[in-house]
C-alpha positions as CSV (number, residue, x, y, z in Angstrom):
1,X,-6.0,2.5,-13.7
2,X,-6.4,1.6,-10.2
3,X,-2.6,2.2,-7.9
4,X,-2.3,0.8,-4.7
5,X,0.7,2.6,-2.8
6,X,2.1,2.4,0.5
7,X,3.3,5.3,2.6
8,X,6.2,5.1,4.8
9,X,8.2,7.4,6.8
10,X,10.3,7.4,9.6
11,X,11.5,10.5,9.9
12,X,10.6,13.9,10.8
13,X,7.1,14.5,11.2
14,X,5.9,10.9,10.1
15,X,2.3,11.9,10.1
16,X,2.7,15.4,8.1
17,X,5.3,13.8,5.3
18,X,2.4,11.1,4.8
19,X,-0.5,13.9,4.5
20,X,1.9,16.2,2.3
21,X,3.1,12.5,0.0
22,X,-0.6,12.2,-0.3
23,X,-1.4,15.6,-1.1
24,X,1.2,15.6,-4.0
25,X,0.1,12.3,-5.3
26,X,-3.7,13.7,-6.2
27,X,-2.0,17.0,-7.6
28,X,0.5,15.6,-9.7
29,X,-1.1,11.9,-10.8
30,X,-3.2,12.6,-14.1
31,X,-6.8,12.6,-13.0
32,X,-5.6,11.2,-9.7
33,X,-7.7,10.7,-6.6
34,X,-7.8,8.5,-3.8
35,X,-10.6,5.7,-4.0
36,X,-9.4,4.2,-0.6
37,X,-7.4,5.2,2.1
38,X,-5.8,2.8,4.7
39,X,-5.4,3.7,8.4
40,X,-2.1,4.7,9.8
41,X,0.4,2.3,11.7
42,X,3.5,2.7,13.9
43,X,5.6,-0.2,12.7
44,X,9.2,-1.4,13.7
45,X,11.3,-1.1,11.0
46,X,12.5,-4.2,9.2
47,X,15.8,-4.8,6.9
48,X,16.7,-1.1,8.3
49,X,20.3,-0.1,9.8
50,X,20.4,-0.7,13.6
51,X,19.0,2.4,15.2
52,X,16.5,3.0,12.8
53,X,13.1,4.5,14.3
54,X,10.2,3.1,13.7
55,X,8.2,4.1,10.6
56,X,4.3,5.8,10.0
57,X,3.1,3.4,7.4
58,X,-0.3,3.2,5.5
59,X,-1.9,2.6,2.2
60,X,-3.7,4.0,-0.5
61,X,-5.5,3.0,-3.8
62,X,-5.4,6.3,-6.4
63,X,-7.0,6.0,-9.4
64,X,-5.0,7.6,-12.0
65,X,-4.7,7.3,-16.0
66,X,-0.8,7.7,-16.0
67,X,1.1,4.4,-17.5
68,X,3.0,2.9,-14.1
69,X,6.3,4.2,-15.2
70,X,5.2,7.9,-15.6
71,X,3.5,7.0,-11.9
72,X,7.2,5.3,-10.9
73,X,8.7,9.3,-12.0
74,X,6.0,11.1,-10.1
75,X,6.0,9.7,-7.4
76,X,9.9,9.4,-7.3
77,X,9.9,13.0,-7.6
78,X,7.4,13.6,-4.6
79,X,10.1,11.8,-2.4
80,X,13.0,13.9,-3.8
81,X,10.8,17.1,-3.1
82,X,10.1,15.8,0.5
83,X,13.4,15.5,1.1
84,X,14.6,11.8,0.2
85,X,17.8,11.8,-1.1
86,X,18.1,10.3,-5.0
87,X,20.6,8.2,-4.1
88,X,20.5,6.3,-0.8
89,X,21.6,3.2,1.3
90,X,18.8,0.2,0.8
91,X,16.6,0.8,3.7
92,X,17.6,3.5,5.2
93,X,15.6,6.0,7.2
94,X,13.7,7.7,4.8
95,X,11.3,11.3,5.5
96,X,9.1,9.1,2.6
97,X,8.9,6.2,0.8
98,X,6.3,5.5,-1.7
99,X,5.7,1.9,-3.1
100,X,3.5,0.6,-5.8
101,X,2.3,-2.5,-5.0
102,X,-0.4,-3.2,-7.7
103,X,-1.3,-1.1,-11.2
104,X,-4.8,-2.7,-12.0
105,X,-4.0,-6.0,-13.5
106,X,-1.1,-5.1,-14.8
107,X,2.2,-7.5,-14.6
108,X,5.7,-5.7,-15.4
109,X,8.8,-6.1,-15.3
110,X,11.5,-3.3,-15.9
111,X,14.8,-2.7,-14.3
112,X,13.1,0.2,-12.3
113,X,9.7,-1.2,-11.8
114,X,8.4,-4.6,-10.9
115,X,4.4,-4.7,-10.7
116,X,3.1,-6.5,-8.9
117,X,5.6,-5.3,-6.1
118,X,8.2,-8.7,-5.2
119,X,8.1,-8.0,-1.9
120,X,4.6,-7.7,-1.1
121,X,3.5,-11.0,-0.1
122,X,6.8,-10.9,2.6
123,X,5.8,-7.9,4.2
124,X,2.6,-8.3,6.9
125,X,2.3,-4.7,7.6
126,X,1.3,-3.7,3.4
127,X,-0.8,-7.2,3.6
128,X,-2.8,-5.8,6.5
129,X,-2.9,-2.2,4.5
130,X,-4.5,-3.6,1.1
131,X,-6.5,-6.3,2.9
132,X,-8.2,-3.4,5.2
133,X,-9.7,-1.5,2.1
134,X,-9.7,-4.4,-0.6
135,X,-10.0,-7.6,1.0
136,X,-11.3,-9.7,-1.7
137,X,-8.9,-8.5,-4.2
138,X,-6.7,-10.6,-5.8
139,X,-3.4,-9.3,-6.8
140,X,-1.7,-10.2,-10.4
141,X,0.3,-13.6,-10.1
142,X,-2.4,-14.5,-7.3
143,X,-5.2,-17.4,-6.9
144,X,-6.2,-15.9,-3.3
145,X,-7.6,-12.9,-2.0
146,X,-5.2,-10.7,-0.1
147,X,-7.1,-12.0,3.1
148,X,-7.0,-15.8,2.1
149,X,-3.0,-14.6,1.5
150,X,-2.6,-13.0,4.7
151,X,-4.3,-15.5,7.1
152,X,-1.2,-17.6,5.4
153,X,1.4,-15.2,6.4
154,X,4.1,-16.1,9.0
155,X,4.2,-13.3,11.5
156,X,7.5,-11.2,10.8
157,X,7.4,-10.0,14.4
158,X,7.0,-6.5,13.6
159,X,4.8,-4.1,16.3
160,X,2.0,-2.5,14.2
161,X,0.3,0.0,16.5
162,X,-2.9,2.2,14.8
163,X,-2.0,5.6,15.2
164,X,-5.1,6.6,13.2
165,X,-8.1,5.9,11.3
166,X,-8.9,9.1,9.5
167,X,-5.0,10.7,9.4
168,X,-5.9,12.2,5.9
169,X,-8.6,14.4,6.3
């Protein structure tokens, strides 16, 4: 099954926690490896305590043939490892946060997962992600592409800047 995931951190060394969060992800997913890789953005942090720096974000689709929730446990642990606390304040700065955002066509709804992700379609900077190395996909739930979706979007007023094109080689 194809995972799209986004990558966020916003502290430490933004750019290393999303090369090591990547680098776990193909060791510990099943069979995993990357079949697309997003650039990397600088984006102001939204929903975040006042204060909060601004976050490395990007995207990336791993194919992997671990059910979602096993994926939800890995990658859970890659966070721990990397030094995200278990338990934490909602949005609070974060050395990684790892997202699912789509499993396939899969549709799911557990009190620790929700696929496709909720919050997807409110958040222009994972839009801009998925729709740069999938733009005519359609997500679960969806009748448009992820481009027809994000032409749609209001702008949240959040500063994407590229940082880079080819952070994970």
């Amino acid at each position: 099954m194809r995972y799209g995931i986004t990558l966020g951190s916003n502290l430490g060394d933004r750019q290393a926690n999303l090369k090591r969060a990547l680098d776990l992800m193909n060791d510990r997913l099943t069979d995993g490896f990357p079949t697309s890789i997003g650039p990397m953005y600088e984006t102001s942090p939204l929903n975040c305590p006042e204060g909060s720096p601004d976050f490395y974000n990007s995207f990336v689709e791993i194919e992997s043939s671990d059910e979602p929730l096993v994926v939800l446990q890995k990658l859970r642990a890659i966070e721990s490892e990397l030094g995200r606390p278990n338990h934490h304040e909602r949005n609070a700065p974060r050395t990684i946060d790892l997202d699912i955002i789509y499993a396939g066509d899969s549709i799911l709804n557990h009190p620790d997962l929700t696929i496709p992700h909720p919050r997807a379609l409110e958040r222009r900077f994972v839009m801009e992600q998925v729709a740069y190395c999938h733009p005519d996909l359609v997500l679960p739930l969806q009748t448009q592409t992820v481009s027809e979706l994000l032409e749609e979007m209001p702008d949240d007023g959040a500063a994407m800047t590229s940082v880079s094109d080819e952070w994970a080689f």
